[in-house]
N, C-alpha and C positions, 0 to 999 in steps of 0.2 A: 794625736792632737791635730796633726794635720789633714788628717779623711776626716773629721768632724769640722774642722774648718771650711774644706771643700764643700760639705753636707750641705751646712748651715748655708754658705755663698749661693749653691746652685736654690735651695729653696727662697733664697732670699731675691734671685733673679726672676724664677717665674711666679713668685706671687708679684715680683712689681713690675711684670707685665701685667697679670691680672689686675691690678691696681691701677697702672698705665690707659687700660685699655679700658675700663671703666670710668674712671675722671674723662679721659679723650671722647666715649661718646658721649657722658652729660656735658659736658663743656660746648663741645659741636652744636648743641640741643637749640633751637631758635622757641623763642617765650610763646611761640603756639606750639610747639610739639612738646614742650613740658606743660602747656594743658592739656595737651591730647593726653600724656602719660597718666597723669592724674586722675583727668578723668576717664580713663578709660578702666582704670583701678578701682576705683570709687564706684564704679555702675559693672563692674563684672559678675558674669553669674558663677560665685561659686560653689555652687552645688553642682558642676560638675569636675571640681577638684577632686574629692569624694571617689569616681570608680578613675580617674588619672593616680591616686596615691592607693588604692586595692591593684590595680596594673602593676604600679611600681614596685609593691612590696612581692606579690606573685609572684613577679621577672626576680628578684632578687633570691625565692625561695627555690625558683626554679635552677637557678644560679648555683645553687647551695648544693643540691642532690646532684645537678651536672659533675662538681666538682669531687662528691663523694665517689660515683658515677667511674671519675677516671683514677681515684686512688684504690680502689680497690681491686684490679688487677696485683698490686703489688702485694696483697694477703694482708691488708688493712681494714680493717669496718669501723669505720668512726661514725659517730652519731651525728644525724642529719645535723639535730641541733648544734650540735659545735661546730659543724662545717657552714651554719645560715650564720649563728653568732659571729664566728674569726672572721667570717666574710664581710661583715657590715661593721665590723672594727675596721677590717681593711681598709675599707670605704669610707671611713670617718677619718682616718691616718691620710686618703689620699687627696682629702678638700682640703688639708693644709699645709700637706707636704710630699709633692708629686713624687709616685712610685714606692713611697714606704709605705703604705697598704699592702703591698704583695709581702712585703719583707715581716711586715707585723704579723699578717693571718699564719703563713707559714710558721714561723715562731709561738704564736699562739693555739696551734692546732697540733704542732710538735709537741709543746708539751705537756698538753692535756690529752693527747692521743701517741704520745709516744714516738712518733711517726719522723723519721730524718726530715730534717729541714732542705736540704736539697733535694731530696726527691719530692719533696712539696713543691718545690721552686721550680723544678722540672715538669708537673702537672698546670701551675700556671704559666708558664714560655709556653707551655702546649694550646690551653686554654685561649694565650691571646694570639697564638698564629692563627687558630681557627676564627677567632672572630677578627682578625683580619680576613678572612679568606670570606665568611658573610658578609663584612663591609663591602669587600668587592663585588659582590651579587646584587646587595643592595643598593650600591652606586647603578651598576649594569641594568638592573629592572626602572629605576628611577631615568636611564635614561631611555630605554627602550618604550615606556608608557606616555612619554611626553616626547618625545625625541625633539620633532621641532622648537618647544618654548626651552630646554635646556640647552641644545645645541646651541640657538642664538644666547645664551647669556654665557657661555663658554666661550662663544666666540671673541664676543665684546669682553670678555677679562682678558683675552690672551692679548686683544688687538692694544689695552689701554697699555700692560706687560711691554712689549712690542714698540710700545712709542715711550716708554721712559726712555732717558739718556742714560743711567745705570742698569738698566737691564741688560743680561746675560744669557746667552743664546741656553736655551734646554738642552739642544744635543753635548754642551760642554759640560754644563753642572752634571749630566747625567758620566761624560765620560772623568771627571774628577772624584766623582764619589766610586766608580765603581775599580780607579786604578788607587783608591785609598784603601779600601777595602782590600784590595789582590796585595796593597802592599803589610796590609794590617796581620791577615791571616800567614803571610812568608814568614811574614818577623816570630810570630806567635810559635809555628812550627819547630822555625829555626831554634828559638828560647826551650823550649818545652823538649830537645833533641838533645842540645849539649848541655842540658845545666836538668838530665832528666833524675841524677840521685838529689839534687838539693828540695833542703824540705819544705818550701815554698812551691816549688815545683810539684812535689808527690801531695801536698796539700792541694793543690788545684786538680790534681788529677783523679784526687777522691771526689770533688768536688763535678767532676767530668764526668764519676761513675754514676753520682746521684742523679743528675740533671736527666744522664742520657736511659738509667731504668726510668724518671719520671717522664720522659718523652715516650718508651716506647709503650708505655701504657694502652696507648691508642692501640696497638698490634694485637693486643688482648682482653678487648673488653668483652665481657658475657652479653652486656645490656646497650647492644648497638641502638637497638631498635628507641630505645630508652632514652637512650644520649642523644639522638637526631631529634627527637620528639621537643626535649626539653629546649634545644638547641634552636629553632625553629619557635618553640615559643616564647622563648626570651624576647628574642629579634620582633616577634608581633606583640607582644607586650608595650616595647618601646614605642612602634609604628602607633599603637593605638593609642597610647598616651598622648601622643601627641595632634593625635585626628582627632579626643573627644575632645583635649582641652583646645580647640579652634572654636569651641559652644560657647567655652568662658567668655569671652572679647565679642561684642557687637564687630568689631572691624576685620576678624577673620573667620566668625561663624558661617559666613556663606565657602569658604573653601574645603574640597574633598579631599578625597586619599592620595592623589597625586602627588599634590601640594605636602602633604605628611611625608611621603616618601622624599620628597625634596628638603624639606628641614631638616628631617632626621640626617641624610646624608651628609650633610654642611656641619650639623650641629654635633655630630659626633666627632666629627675632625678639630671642630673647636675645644671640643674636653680634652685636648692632650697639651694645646699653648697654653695652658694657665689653671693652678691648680682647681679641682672641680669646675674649670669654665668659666673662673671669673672674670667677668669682662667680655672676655669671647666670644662664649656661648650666644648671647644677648643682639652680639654683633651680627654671626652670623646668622642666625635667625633672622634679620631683617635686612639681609643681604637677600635671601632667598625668599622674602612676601615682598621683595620686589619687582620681582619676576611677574609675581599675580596679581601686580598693581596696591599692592597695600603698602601703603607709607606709616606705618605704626611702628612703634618701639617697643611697646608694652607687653607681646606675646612673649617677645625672647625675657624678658626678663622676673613675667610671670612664671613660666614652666620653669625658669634654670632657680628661680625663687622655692619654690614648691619642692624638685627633684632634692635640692640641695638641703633644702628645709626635713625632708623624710629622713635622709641619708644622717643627718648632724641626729635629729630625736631618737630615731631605731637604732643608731650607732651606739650611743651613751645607754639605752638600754639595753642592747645587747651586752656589750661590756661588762655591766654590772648581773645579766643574768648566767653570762660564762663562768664570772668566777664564784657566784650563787649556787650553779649547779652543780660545778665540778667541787666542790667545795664540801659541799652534801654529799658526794661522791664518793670522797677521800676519807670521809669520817663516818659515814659506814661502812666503810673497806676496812679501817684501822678498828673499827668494833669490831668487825667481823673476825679480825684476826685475833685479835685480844678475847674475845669467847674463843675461837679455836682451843689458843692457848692456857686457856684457865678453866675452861671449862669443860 
């Protein structure tokens, strides 16, 4: 009762950030720039939402095989389809309640493929360290192709940081998290040493076994070559989703790939304060076309409209064609057995 009440609480906090932070910028809004919003809605071209939502569902299929990609070292072969299905349930699970997407696909994928739910859970820890590890490349090139226009907007955030009266020096916050950490992992040791027959304990520690065969997956994949490919086109997937749809908006159709690599990097950091981005997303995006001089609102809320808009439709159908499939699945498998048997 209590880890459900926890649940409920922490989702109930970042959706009202998302909430928060969406009331806060229309509120902010002054009566010409909620005409710009409007109009700029009402006259956008969208026909080129059209290859922005073929991009995004690609990325998403691409997605799908990556993820089979790294379960099948473990002597699994699950069907593409179930692993693009669980995933875009995921996806639908994590726009209204941050982080239980991972916990549903796994779940969903365990028991239509049979497959331990921790070593699922171990494939994605895996999954999202590496696309950490692309985020950082893609920050790193985003600042290396513009260096001057982003260094000066770096500057100027750290300098405004800098001049609050409650700001807090970085080299402190950086050395509080990291002797939190040194203390978090002692304790954990310690626990897991002297209390190592209790069965909470030997429960975690299965739980240890699973995660760490789904991490070393990566030590044995047959289809390296495979997994970078798709890996690399996920990530330009995204990038171009967001360079075509600068066509849709008269006010940012004149900006190039630069500028896309500058959203994207902002705009991703924004999806993790608030469930699917809401609110955030929106923000930062036009945190970042102000850099290139565009005082528009309308972009960020177009594309987080649209992405969110794919995610909520294909989710609900996938949903309903996982348990379609597998369903069909089951009841020729029980015919099957039943002529065995009789006949």
């Amino acid at each position: 009762m209590k880890k459900k009440l926890l649940t409920v609480l922490k989702y109930l906090i970042f959706l009202g950030i998302g909430f928060f932070l969406t009331w806060w910028q229309i509120s902010k809004m002054t009566p010409l720039q909620k005409i710009q919003f409007r109009e700029s809605l009402l006259h956008a071209h969208y026909i080129y939402l059209i290859p922005v939502f073929i991009l995004t569902v690609l990325g998403h299929i691409s997605r799908a095989i990556r993820w089979k990609i790294l379960i099948e070292p473990m002597g699994y072969k699950p069907k593409t389809s179930n692993t693009f299905y669980t995933l875009m349930c995921g996806y639908l699970a994590n726009t209204f309640l941050p982080r239980a997407g991972e916990i549903l696909r796994c779940t969903l994928l365990s028991r239509y493929e049979k497959i331990s739910v921790t070593k699922l859970f171990g494939t994605i820890l895996l999954e999202r360290i590496l696309d950490l590890f692309c985020y950082a490349v893609l920050i790193l090139i985003t600042f290396l192709i513009q260096i001057q226009i982003v260094s000066d907007f770096i500057k100027t955030k750290i300098a405004q940081v800098a001049k609050s009266r409650h700001a807090f020096p970085v080299w402190l916050i950086v050395l509080i998290i990291l002797i939190l950490a040194s203390l978090f992992f002692f304790l954990a040791k310690l626990i897991l040493r002297r209390y190592k027959h209790h069965p909470y304990i030997i429960k975690v520690k299965g739980i240890h076994i699973g995660l760490k065969e789904g991490f070393s997956t990566i030590l044995h994949l047959k289809k390296r070559k495979k997994f970078l490919a798709h890996t690399l086109f996920i990530w330009m997937c995204y990038l171009f989703e967001v360079y075509i749809g600068f066509s849709a908006l008269s006010a940012t159709s004149s900006l190039g790939i630069s500028a896309a690599f500058s959203v994207l990097s902002l705009a991703t950091l924004a999806m993790i304060v608030s469930p699917g981005g809401l609110g955030a997303f929106p923000i930062a995006v036009q945190q970042v076309l102000l850099i290139y001089d565009v005082d528009n609102i309308s972009f960020g809320w177009l594309m987080w409209g649209v992405t969110t808009g794919i995610i909520i439709v294909v989710g609900i159908i996938c949903f309903g064609l996982l348990i379609y499939q597998n369903k069909n699945k089951n009841e020729k498998k029980r015919h099957a057995e039943s002529t065995n048997i009789y006949g």
